[in-house]
N, C-alpha and C positions, 0 to 999 in steps of 0.2 A: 697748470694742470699736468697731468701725469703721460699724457697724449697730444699729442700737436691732432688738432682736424679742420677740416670745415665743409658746408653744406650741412651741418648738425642740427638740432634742436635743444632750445634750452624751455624750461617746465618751471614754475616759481611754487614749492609747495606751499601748504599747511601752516609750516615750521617755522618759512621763512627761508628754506636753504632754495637751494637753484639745482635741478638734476638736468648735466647735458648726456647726452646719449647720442650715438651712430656717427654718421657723417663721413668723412674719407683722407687720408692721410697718404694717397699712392694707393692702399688697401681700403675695400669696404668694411669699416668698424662697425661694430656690434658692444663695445664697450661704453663704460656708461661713470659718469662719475658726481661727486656732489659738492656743492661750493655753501660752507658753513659763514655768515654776512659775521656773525659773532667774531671768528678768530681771523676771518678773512685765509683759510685753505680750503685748499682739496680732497678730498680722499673717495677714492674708487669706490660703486658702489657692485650689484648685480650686474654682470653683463646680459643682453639681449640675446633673443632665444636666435633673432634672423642679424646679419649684418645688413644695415639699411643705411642710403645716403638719399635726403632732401626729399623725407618719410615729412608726416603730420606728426604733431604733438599737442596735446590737450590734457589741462585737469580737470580732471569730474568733479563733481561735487562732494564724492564721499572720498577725496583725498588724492585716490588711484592716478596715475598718467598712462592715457591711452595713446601711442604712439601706432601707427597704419601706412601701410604702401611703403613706397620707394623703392631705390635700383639697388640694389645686391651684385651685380656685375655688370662687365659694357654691356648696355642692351638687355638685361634681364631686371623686370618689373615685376613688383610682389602684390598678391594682395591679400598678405597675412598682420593681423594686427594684434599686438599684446599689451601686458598693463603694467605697470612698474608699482609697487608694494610699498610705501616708504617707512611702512613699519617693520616687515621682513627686509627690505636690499634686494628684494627678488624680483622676479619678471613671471607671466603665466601667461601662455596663448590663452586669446579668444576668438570671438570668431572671424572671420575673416571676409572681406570685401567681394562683394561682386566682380567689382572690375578692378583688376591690378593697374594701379597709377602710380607716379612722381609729380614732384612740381605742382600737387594738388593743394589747393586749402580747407582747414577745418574749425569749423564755428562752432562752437556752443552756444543751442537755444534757451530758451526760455525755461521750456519743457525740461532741457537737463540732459536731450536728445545732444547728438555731435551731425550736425552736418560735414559732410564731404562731399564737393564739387569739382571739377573740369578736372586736370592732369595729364599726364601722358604717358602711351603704355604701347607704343608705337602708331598709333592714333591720336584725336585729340577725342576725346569720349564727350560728349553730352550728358552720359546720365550723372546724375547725383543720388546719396546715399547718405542713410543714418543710423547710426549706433546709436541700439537702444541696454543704456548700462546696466540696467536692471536682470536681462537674458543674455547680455553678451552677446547679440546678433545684430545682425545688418537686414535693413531692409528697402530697398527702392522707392525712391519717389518722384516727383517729375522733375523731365531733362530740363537745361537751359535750353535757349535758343542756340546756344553758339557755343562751341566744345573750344575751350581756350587751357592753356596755362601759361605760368609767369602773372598770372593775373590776383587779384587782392581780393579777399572777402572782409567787409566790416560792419560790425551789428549797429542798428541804429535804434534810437531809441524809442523808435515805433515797434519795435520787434522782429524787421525787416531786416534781409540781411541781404549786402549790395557787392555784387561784384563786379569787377569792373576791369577792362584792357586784355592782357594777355596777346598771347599769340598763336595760331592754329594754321599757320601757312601765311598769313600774314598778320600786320602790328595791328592790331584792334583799338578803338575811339567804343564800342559797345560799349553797355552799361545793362544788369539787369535786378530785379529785385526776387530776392523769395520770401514766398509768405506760408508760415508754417501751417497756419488756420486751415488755407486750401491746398495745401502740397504742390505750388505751382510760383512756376514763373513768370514774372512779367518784363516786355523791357522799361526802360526808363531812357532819361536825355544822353547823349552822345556826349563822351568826353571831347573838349575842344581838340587833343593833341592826340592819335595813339600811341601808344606806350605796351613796353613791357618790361618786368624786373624794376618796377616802380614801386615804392611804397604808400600804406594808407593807413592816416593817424587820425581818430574822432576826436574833433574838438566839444571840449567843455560847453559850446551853444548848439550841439549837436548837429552841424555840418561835418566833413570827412572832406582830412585833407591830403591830394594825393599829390607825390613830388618826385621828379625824377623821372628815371626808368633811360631806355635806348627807343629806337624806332630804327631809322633811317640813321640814326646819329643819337651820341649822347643826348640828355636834356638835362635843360637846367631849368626847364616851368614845370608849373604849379599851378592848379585848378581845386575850386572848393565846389561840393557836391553838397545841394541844400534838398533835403528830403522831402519840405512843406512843397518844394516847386517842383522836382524833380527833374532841377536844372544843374550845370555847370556853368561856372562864372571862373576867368582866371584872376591870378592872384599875383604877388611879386614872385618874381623868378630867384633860384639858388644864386649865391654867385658862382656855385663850382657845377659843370653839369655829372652828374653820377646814376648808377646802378648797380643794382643786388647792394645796397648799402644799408644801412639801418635806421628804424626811425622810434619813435616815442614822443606817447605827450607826456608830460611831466606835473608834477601837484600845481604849479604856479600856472600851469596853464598852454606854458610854450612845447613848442614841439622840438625833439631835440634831432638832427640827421646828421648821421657820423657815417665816415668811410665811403667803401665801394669803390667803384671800377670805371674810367672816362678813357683807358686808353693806356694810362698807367693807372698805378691803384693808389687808394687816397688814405691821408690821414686827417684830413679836414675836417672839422666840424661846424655845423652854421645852427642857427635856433630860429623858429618861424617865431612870429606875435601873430597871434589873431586880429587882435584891437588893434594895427595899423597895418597887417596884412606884408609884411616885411620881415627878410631875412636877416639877420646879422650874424658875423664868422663869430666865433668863440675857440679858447683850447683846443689846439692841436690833439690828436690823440699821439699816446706816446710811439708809438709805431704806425704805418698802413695796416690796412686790414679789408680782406673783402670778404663776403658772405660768413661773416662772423655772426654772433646772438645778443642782443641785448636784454638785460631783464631789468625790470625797474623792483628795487630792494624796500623794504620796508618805513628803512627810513628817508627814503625817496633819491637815494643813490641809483645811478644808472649801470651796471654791468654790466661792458663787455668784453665779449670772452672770444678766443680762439680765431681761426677764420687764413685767410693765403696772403701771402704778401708780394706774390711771382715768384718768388724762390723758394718758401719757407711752410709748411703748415705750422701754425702758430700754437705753441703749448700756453703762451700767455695770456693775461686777464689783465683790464685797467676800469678804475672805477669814473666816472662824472660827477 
């Protein structure tokens, strides 16, 4: 890439290209660029109207990338959101969030709507919020129980969408569901471990598998969330304990978690099996990397991209 960052977001258009954007290199970036899978480069695209680091990023349906929130300086939390053009290279404000958050996540519903929940904006906020793409506005709907971030949202194939850990003065084990029908939250079973800076992969039988994260200390478990029970059950543990690292499931099914953070930063990669519930190490990546992006590519390559090494913000890219 033309930019060392991380804390970024990466976007998998239409196309097939990967647009990352924002994130922080020393400076809050606002640049923005695109990775062609075809020739395997880069080339800068629009930069962002705001500089944003560990903002939201989502693709609509009609192509666009909605990127929302994030810090812009120490301590200064945004909450203006714009759209990336990938037919122009350009960017356009829209409208803008209720509540200025970081560290928040954002889902696409059913609907086509983008949920955003928890974050932090020197609070931990309860409410959540929806972009509706059709007007470009935001409109409120019900809080969670528990104002977290660092915490995972993932769509289930009920249509439910689960979030889960976080932190909000302390390591959260919560769990809750939203349901878009009623604009409400519910909770659900208690994760066994709390966590934060953990990742959450859906497996192909439609449980969600979370791994990792800090609390108290690294973690190297791992608990699978079954939606019919709306239980947690543990699973085999990583061999390596890690956080803020990356995860994906992959066409064959397995989950792939690369990198992140136990103290020193990792280049390790390990792959879950569902069907025996076990980890096994695989390929190193060619560097460490922490809070880098991963995207999975068309032809079911894995990307990733950019991210700190303790020394370095990383301009580099390696494939899976």
């Amino acid at each position: 890439m033309s930019i060392g960052r991380y804390g970024h977001r990466a976007s998998t258009l239409a196309n097939g290209s990967v647009l990352v954007a924002g994130g922080n290199n020393g400076a809050y970036l606002n640049s923005a660029e695109l990775y062609d899978p075809s020739t395997g480069t880069w080339t800068t695209t629009g930069s962002m109207n705001v500089a944003r680091y560990m903002h939201a990023a989502s693709t609509l349906a009609n192509g666009s990338v909605l990127v929302a929130g994030g810090e812009n300086s120490a301590g200064s939390y945004v909450n203006s959101a714009e759209l990336y053009n990938p037919l122009t290279g350009s960017w356009t404000t829209t409208g803008s969030m209720n509540a200025a958050r970081y560290f928040h996540t954002a889902s696409i519903l059913a609907n086509r709507l983008v949920l955003v929940a928890g974050g932090y904006n020197g609070a931990y906020p309860t409410n959540a919020e929806l972009y509706h793409p059709l007007t470009g506005t935001w409109t409120t709907t019900g809080s969670m129980n528990a104002g977290r971030y660092f915490h995972t949202a993932s769509i289930l194939a009920n249509g439910l969408v689960l979030v889960a850990g976080g932190y909000n003065g302390a390591y959260l084990t919560s769990a809750e569901l939203y349901n878009l029908s009623t604009s409400t939250w519910t909770t659900t079973g208690n994760m066994n471990v709390a966590r934060e800076c953990h990742t959450a992969s859906t497996l192909s039988n439609g449980l969600v598998l979370i791994a990792g994260g800090e609390s108290s200390a690294y973690l190297t478990s791992a608990e699978l969330y079954n939606p019919s029970a709306g239980t947690w059950t543990t699973t085999g543990s990583m061999s390596i304990a890690r956080a803020r690292h990356t995860a994906f499931t992959l066409a064959n099914g397995l989950v792939l978690v690369a990198g992140g953070y136990n103290g020193v930063y990792l280049n390790s990669v390990e792959l879950y099996n569902p069907s025996t519930g076990t980890w096994t190490t695989t390929a190193n990546m060619s560097i460490v990397r922490y809070m880098n992006t991963a995207s999975i590519l068309a032809n079911g390559e894995v990307l990733l991209a950019s991210g700190y090494n303790g020394v370095t913000y990383l301009n580099s890219a390696e494939l899976y």
